[in-house]
GUTI-206597 format. One record per residue (C-alpha): residue in three letters; x, y, z. Coordinates in Angstrom, 1 decimal, m for minus. Example, Ala and Ser with C-alpha at 12.3 -4.5 7.8 and 13.67 -1.06 7.14 Angstrom:
pt r: ala, px: 12.3, py: m4.5, pz: 7.8
pt r: ser, px: 13.7, py: m1.1, pz: 7.1
This chain:
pt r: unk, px: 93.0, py: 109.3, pz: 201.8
pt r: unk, px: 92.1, py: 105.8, pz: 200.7
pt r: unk, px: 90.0, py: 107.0, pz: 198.0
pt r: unk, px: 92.1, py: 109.5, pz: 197.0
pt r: unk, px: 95.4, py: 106.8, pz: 196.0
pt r: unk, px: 92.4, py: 104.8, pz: 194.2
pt r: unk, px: 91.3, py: 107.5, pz: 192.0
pt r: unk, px: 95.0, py: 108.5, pz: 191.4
pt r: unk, px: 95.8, py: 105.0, pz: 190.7
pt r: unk, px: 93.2, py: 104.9, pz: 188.0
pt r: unk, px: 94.2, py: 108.3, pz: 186.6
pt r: unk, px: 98.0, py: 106.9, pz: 186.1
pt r: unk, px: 96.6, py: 103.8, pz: 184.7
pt r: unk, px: 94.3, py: 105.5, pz: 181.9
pt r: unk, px: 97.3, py: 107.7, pz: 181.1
pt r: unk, px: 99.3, py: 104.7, pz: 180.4
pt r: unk, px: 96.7, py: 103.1, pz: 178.6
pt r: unk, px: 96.4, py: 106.5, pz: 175.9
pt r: unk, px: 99.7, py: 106.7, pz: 175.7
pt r: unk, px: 100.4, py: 103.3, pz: 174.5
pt r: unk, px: 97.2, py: 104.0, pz: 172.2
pt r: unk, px: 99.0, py: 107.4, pz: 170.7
pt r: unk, px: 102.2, py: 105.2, pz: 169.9
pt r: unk, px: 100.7, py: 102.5, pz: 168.3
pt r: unk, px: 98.5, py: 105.3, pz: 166.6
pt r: unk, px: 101.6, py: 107.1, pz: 164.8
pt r: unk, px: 103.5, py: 103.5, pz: 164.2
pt r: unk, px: 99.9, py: 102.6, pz: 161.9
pt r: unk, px: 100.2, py: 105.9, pz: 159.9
pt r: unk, px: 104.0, py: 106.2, pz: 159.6
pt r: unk, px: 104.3, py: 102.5, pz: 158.0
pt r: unk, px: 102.5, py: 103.4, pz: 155.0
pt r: unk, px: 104.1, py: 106.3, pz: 154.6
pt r: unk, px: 107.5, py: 104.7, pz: 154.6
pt r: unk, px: 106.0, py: 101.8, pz: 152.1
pt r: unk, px: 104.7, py: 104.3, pz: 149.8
pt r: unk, px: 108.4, py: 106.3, pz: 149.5
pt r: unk, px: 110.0, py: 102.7, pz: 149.1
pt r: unk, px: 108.2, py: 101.7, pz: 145.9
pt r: unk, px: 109.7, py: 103.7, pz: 142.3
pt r: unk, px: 107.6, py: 106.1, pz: 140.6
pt r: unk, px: 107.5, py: 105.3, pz: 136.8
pt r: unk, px: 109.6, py: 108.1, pz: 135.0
pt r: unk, px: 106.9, py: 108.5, pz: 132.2
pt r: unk, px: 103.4, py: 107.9, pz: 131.0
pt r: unk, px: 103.6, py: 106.0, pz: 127.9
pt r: unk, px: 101.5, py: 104.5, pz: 124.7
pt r: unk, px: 102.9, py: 101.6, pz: 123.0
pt r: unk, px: 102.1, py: 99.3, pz: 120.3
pt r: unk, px: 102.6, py: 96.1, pz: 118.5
pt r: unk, px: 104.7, py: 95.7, pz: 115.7
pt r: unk, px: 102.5, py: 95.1, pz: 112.6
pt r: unk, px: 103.1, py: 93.0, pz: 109.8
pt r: unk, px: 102.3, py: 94.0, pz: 106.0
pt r: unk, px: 102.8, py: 93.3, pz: 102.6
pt r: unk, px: 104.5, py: 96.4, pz: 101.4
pt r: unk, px: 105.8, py: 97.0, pz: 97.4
pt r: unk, px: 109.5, py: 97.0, pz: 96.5
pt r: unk, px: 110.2, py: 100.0, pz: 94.6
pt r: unk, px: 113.5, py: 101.6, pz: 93.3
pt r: unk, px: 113.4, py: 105.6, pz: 92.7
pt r: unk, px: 115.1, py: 107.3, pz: 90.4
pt r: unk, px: 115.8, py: 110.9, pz: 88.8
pt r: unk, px: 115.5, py: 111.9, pz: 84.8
pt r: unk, px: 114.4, py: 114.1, pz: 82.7
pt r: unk, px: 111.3, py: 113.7, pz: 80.2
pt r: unk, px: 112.2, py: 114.0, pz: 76.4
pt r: unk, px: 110.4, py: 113.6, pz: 73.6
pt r: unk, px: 110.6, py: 110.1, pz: 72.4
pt r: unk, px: 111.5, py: 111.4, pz: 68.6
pt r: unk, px: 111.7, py: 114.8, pz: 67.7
pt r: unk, px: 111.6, py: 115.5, pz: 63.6
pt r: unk, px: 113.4, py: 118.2, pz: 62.5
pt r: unk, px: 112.0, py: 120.1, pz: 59.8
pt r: unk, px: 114.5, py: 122.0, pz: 57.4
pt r: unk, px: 113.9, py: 123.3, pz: 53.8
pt r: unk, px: 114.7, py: 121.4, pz: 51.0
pt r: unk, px: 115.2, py: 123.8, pz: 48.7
pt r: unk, px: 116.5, py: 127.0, pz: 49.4
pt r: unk, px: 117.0, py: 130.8, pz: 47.9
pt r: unk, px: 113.6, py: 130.8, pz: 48.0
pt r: unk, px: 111.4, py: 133.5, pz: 49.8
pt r: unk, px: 108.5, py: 132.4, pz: 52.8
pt r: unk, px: 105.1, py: 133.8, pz: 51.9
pt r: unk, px: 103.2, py: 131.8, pz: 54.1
pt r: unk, px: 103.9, py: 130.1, pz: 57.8
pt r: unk, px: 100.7, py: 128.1, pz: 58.6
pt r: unk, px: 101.5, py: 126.7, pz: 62.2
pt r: unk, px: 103.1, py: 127.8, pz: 65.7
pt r: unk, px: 104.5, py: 126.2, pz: 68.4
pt r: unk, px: 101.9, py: 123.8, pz: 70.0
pt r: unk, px: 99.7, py: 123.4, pz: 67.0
pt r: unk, px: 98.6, py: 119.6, pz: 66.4
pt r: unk, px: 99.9, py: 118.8, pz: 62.6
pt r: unk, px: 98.7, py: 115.3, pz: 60.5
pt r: unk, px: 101.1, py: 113.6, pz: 58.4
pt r: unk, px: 101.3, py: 115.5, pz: 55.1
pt r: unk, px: 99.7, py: 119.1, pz: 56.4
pt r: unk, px: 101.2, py: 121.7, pz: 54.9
pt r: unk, px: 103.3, py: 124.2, pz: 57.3
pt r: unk, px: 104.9, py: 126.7, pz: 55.6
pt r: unk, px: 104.9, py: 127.9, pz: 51.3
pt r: unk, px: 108.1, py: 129.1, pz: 49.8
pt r: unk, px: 107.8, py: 131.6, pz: 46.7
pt r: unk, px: 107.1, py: 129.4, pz: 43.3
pt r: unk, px: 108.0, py: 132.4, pz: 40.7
pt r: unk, px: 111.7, py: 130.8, pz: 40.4
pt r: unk, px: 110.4, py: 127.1, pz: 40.3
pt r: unk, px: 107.4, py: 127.9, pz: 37.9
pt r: unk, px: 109.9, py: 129.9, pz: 35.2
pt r: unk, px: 112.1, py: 126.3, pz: 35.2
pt r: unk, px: 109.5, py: 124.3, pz: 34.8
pt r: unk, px: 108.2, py: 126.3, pz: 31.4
pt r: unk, px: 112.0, py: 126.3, pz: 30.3
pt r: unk, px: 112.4, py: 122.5, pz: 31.0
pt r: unk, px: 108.9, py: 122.2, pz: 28.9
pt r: unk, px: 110.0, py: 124.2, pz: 26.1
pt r: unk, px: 113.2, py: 122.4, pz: 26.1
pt r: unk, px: 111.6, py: 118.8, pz: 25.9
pt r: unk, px: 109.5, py: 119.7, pz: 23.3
pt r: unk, px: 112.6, py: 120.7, pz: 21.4
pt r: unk, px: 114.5, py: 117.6, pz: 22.0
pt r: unk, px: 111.5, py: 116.0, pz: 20.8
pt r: unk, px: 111.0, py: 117.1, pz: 17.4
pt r: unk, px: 114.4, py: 116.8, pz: 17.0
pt r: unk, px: 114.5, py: 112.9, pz: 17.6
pt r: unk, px: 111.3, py: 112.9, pz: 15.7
pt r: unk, px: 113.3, py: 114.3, pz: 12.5
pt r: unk, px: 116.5, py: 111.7, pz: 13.2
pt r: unk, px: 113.9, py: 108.5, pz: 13.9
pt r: unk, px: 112.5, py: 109.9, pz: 10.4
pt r: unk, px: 115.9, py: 110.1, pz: 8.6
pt r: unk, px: 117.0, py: 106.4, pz: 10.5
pt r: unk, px: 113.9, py: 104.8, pz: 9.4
pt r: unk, px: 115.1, py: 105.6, pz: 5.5
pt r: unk, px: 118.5, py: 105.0, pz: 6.0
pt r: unk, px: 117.3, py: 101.4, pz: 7.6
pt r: unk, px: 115.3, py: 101.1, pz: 3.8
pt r: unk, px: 118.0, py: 101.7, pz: 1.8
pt r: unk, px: 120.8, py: 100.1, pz: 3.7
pt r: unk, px: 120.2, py: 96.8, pz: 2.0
pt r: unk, px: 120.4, py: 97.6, pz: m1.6
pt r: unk, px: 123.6, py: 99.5, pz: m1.0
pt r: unk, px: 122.4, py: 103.1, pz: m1.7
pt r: unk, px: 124.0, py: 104.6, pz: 1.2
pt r: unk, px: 127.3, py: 103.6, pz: 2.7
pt r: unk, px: 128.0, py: 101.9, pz: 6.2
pt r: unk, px: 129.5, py: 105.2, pz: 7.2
pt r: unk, px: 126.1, py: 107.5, pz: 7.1
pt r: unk, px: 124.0, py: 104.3, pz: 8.1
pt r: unk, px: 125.9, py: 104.7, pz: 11.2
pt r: unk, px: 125.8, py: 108.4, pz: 11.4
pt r: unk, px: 121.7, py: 108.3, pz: 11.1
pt r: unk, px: 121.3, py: 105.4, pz: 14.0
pt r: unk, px: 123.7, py: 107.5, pz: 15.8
pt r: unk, px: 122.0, py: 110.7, pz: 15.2
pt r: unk, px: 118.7, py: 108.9, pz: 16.4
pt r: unk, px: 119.7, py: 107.2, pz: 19.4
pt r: unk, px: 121.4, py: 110.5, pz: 20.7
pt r: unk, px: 118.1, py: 112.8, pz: 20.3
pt r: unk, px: 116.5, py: 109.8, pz: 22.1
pt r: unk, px: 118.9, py: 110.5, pz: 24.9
pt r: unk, px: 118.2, py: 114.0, pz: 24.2
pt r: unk, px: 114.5, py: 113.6, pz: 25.0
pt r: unk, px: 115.0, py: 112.1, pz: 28.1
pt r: unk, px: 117.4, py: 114.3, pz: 29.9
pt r: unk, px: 115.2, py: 117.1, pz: 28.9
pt r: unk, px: 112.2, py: 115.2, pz: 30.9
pt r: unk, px: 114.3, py: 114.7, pz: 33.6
pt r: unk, px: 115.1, py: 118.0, pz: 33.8
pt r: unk, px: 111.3, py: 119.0, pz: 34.1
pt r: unk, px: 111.1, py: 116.4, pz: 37.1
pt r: unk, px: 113.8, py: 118.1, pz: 38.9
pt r: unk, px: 111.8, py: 121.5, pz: 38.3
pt r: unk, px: 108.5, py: 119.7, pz: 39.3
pt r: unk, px: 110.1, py: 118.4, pz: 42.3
pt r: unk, px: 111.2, py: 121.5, pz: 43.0
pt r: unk, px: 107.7, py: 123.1, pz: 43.0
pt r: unk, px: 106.3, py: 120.6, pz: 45.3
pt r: unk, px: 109.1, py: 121.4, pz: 47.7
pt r: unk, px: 108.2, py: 124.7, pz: 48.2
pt r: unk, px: 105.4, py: 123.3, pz: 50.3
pt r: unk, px: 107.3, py: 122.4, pz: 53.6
pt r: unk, px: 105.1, py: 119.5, pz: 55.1
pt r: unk, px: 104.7, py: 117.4, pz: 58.6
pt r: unk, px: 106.4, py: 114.1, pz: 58.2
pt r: unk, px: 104.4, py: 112.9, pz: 61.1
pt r: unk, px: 101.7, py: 112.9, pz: 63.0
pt r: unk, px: 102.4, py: 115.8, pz: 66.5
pt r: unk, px: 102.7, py: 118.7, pz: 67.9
pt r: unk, px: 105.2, py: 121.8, pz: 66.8
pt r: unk, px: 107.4, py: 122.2, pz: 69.8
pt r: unk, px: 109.7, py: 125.2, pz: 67.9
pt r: unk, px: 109.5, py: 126.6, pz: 65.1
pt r: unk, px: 112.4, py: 129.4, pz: 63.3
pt r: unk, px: 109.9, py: 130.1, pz: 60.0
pt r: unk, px: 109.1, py: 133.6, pz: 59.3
pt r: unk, px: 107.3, py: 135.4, pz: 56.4
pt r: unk, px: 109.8, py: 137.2, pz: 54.2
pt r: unk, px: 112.8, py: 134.9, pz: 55.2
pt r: unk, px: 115.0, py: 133.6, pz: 52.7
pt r: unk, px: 116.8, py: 130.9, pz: 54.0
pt r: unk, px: 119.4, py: 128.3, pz: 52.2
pt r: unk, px: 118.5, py: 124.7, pz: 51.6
pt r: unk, px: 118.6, py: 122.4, pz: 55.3
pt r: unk, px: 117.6, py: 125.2, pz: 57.3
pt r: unk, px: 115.6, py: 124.0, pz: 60.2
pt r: unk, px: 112.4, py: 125.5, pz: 60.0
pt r: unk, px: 110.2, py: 123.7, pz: 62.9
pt r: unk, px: 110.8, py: 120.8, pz: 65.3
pt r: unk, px: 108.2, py: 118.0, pz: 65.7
pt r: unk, px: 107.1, py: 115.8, pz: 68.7
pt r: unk, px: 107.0, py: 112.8, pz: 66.8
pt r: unk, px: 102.9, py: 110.5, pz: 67.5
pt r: unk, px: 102.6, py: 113.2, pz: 70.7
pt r: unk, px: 104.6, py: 110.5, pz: 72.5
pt r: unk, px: 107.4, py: 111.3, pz: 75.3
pt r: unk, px: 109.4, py: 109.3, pz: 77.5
pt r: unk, px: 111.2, py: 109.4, pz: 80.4
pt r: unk, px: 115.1, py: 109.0, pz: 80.8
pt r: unk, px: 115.9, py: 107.6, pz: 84.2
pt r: unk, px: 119.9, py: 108.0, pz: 85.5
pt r: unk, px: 120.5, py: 104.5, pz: 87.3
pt r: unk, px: 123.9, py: 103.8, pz: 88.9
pt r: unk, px: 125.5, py: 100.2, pz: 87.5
pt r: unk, px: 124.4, py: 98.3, pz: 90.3
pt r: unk, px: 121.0, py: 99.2, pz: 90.6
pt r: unk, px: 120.4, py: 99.1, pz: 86.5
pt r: unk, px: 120.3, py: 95.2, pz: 86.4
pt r: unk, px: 117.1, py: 95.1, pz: 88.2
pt r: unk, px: 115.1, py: 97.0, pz: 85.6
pt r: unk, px: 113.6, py: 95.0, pz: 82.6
pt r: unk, px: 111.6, py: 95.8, pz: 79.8
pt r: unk, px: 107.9, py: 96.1, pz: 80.8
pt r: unk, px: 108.5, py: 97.1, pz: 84.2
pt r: unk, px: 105.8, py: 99.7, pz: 85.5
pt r: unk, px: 107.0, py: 103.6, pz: 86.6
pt r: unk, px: 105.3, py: 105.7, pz: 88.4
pt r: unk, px: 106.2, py: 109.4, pz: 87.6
pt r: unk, px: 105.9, py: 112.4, pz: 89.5
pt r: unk, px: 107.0, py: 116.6, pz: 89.3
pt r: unk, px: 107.3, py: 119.3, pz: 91.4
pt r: unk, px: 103.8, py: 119.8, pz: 90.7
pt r: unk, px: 102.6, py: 117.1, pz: 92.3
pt r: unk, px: 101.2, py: 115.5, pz: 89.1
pt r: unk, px: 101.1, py: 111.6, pz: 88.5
pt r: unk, px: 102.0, py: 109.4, pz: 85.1
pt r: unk, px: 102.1, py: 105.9, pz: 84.4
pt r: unk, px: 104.9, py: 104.6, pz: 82.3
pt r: unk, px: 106.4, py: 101.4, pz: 80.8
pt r: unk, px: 110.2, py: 100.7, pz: 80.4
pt r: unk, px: 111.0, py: 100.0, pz: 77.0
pt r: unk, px: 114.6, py: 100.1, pz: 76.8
pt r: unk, px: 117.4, py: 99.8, pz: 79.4
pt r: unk, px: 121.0, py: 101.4, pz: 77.5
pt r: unk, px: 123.6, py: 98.7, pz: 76.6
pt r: unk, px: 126.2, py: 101.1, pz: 77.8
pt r: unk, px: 127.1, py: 103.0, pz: 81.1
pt r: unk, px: 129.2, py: 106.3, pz: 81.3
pt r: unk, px: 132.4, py: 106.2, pz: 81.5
pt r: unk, px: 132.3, py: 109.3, pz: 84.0
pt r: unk, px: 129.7, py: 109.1, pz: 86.9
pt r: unk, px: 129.2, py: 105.2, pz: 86.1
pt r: unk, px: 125.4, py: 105.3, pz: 85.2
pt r: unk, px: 123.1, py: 104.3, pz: 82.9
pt r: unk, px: 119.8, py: 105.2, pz: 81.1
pt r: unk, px: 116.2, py: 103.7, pz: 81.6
pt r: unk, px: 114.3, py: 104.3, pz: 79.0
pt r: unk, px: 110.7, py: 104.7, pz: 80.0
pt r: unk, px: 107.4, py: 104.8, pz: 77.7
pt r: unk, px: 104.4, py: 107.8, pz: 78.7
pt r: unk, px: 100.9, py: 107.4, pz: 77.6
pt r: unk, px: 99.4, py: 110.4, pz: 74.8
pt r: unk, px: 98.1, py: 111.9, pz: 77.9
pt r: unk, px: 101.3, py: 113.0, pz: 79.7
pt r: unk, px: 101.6, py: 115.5, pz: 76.9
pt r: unk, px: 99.5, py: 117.8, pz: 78.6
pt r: unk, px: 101.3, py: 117.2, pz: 81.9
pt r: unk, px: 104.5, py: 116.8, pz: 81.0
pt r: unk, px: 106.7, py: 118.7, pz: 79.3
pt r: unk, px: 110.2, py: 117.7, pz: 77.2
pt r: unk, px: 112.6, py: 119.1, pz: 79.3
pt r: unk, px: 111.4, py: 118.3, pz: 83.0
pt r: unk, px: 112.9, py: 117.1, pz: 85.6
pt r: unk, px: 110.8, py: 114.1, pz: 87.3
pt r: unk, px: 111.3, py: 111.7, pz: 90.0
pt r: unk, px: 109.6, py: 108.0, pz: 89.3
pt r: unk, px: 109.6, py: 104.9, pz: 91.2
pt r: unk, px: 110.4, py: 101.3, pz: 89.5
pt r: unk, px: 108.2, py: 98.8, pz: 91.1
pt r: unk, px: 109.1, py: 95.1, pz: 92.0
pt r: unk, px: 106.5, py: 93.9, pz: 93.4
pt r: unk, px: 105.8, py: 93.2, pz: 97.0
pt r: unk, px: 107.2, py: 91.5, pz: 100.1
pt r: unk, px: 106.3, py: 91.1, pz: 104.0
pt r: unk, px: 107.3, py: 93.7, pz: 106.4
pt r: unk, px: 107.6, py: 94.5, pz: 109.9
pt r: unk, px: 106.0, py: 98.4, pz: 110.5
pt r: unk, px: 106.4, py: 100.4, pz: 113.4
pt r: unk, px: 105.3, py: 104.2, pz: 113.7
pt r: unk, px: 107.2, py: 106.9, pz: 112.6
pt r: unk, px: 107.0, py: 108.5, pz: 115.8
pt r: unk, px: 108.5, py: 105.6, pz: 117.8
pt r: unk, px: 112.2, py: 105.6, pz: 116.0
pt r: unk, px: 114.6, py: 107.6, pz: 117.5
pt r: unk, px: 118.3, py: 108.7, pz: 116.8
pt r: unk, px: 121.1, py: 108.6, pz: 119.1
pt r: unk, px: 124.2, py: 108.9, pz: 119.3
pt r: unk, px: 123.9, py: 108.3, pz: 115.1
pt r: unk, px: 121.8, py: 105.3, pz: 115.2
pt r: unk, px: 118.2, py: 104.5, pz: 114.6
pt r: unk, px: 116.8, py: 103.0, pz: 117.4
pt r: unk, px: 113.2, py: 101.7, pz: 119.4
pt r: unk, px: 111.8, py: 101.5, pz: 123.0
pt r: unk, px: 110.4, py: 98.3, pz: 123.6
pt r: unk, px: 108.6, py: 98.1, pz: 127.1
pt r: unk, px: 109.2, py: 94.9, pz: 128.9
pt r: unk, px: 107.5, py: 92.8, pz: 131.8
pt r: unk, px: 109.0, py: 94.6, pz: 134.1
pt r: unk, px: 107.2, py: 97.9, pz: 132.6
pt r: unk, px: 111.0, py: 99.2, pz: 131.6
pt r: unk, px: 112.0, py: 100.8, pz: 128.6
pt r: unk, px: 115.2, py: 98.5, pz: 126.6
pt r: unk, px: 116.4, py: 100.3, pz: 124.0
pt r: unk, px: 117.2, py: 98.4, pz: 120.5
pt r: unk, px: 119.3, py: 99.7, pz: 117.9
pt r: unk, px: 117.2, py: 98.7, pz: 114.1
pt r: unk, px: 117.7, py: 98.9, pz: 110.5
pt r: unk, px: 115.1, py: 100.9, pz: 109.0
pt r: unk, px: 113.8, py: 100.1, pz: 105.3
pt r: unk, px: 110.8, py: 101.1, pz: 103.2
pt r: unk, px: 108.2, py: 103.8, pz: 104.3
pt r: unk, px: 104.2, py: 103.6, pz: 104.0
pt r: unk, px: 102.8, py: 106.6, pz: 104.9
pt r: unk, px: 103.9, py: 107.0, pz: 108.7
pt r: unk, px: 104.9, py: 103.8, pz: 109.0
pt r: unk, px: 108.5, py: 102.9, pz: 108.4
pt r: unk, px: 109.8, py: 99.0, pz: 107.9
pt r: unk, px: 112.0, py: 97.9, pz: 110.4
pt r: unk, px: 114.4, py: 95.6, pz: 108.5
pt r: unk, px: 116.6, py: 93.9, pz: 111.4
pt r: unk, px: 117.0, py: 94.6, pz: 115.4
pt r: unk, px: 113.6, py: 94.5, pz: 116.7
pt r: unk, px: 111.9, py: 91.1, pz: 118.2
pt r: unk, px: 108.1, py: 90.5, pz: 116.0
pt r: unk, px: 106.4, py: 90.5, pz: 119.3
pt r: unk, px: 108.2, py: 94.0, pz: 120.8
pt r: unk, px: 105.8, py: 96.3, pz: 122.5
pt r: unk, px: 106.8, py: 99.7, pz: 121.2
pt r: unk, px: 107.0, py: 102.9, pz: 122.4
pt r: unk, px: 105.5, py: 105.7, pz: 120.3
pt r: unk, px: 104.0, py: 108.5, pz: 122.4
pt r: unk, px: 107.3, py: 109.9, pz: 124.7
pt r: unk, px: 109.5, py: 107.8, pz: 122.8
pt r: unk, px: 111.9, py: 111.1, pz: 122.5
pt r: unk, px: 112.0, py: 111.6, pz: 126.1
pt r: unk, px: 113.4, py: 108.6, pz: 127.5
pt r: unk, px: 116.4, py: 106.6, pz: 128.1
pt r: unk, px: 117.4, py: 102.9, pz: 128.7
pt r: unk, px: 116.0, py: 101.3, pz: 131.8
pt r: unk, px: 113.7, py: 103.6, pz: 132.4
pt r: unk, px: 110.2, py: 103.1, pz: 134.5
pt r: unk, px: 107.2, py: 103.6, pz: 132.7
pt r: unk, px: 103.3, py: 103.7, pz: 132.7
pt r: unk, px: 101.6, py: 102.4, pz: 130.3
pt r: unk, px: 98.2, py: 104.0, pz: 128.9
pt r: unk, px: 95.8, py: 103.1, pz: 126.3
C-alpha cells in the first residue's frame, strides 16, 4: 500500500510537470504569431528613383506651311502669236536666260522687212533735202533765194532727219518683237507649273510657267503675339513633316504686322538648296525655335500620374510611405518629362506601380 501512494504520488507529480510544459509550450508559439499579425504588410512592391538634374534646350514649336521663297511668273510678252515649241515641264532645272518656249516669228519677221524697207525710204529722202539744204545754205548769203525757201529747205531737212529716225525706231520695236517670241527663265530654278502648249495662241501677259526662284524655299511659321517677340533674326529651326523628314533653317524675317483676325503673326524662316528635294511648296510642317538651354529637374514618364485633373508624384518617405505631390510639368526629353514646381530636388520617386497607389500608402521598395 505504501508503495503504491508513492508511485501514484510521482505519477500526479510528472503529470503536473507536462502539463505546465504543454502551457508554456503553446504560450512560446502563439506570441509570435500574434507579433507577426500586429506589424502592417506594405500595400505594394515598388521601384523608385532620384530626381535627376539636366541641361535641357528651350524650344518654342510652331505650325506653317513651306512656300517658295519667290516664285517668277512667266507670261508672254507679246501675244497673237502661235507656240511651236515648249522646251521644259514641270520640275525641269532652267539657268538664267534658257529658252522655254518659241512663239511663231512669220508675223515679227514680215515687220521687220517693212520697218527696213521703210528706213531706207526715209533715208534717201533726207539724203535728197540735206542735198537741197546744203545749196540753199550757199546761196543764202548773196541773196539768190529768199528767207522764205531758205526756211522751207532747213525745214524740209530737219523733218526727213526726224523721218529717219522714227523709221529706225520702228525696226527696234519689230526686232524687239522677234526676240520676244523666245520666252526665257529670268532666274536660275526649277518649273513648278507650267500652262504652255504647242499650237496655243495666247494674248500678251498670259502666264505661261511659274518659277521657283535660286531652288530656295522657306518656311512661314503662324506665331500668336505673345510668343512672336521671342523670335529674332538668325534664330535656328528645326523642321519636320508627316514624313518624318528633318530640315535645318534660319529665321530671316519676323512680319511687322499681326492679323487683325486670329491675332498672329508670320516667321519667316530660311531652307537650305537641299530641302527642295524634301520639301515641297505647299506643305504643312511643324518646327521647333530653339533658345538655347537651361537646368532641369527630370523625373520618368512613367512616375507622373493624373488625378482628380492634376499632374502629380509619389515620393517614398522614411517611413517607407507613399506622399503624394501635386507638380507642374514642363519640357519633355525622350521619357523624361521636366518637373517645373511641386517636387523637393532630393524626392525618391515612384515609377514602377506609381498608377496603383494612393496617399499614405505602405510600400516595399526593390532595386
Amino acid at each position: 500500500m505504501q508503495v503504491s501512494s508513492k508511485s501514484g504520488c510521482v505519477t500526479q507529480r510528472w503529470g503536473v510537470v507536462v502539463l505546465a510544459l504543454g502551457i508554456s509550450m503553446a504560450h512560446a508559439q502563439t506570441k509570435p504569431d500574434a507579433d507577426k499579425a500586429a506589424s502592417p504588410r506594405p500595400a505594394m512592391t515598388v521601384t523608385v528613383t532620384q530626381v535627376q538634374s539636366q541641361n535641357l534646350s528651350q524650344r518654342l514649336s510652331a505650325n506653317g506651311t513651306v512656300a517658295a521663297w519667290q516664285e517668277a511668273s512667266i507670261g508672254a510678252e507679246i501675244g497673237g502669236l502661235r507656240l511651236t515649241e515648249v522646251r521644259v515641264n514641270v520640275g525641269d532645272q532652267v539657268k538664267a536666260g534658257q529658252v522655254l518656249a518659241v512663239f511663231a516669228t512669220e508675223t515679227v519677221q514680215a515687220g521687220i522687212n517693212q520697218a527696213k524697207a521703210a528706213l531706207n525710204e526715209a533715208k534717201a529722202v533726207a539724203s535728197e533735202t540735206q542735198a537741197n539744204a546744203d545749196r540753199a545754205r550757199a546761196l543764202q548769203p548773196s541773196g539768190v533765194i529768199s528767207a522764205q525757201q531758205f526756211n522751207q529747205y532747213l525745214t524740209a531737212e530737219a523733218t526727213a532727219k526726224a523721218r529717219v529716225e522714227s523709221a529706225q525706231a520702228a525696226l527696234a520695236v519689230q526686232e524687239l518683237l522677234l526676240r520676244q517670241t523666245q520666252v526665257k527663265a529670268p532666274d536660275n530654278g526649277v518649273i513648278s507649273a507650267r500652262t504652255a502648249s504647242v499650237g496655243a495662241v495666247v494674248g500678251v501677259g498670259t502666264e505661261l510657267f511659274k518659277l521657283v526662284r535660286g531652288n530656295r524655299l522657306e518656311w512661314r511659321a503662324d506665331l500668336v503675339s505673345s510668343e512672336l517677340f521671342r523670335v529674332k533674326p538668325g534664330q535656328k529651326v528645326r523642321i519636320s513633316t508627316s514624313s518624318q523628314a528633318e530640315v535645318n533653317g534660319t529665321v530671316r524675317m519676323v512680319a511687322p504686322t499681326v492679323d487683325l483676325q486670329n491675332r498672329t503673326g508670320v516667321v519667316y524662316v530660311d531652307l537650305p538648296a537641299s530641302a527642295l528635294g524634301v520639301l515641297k511648296p505647299g506643305m504643312f510642317a511643324r518646327g521647333e525655335f530653339e533658345f538655347g538651354s537651361t537646368a532641369a529637374k527630370l523625373v520618368p514618364q512613367q512616375s507622373v500620374v493624373v488625378r482628380d485633373g492634376f499632374q502629380q508624384v509619389f515620393v517614398v518617405g522614411a517611413d517607407q510611405r507613399a506622399k503624394l505631390y501635386k507638380v507642374t510639368v514642363g519640357r519633355r526629353q525622350g521619357e523624361l518629362l521636366e518637373i517645373t514646381q511641386g517636387l523637393p530636388d532630393d524626392a525618391k520617386v515612384v515609377v514602377r506601380g506609381a498608377g496603383f497607389l494612393t496617399a499614405g500608402d505602405l510600400v516595399k521598395v526593390v532595386p
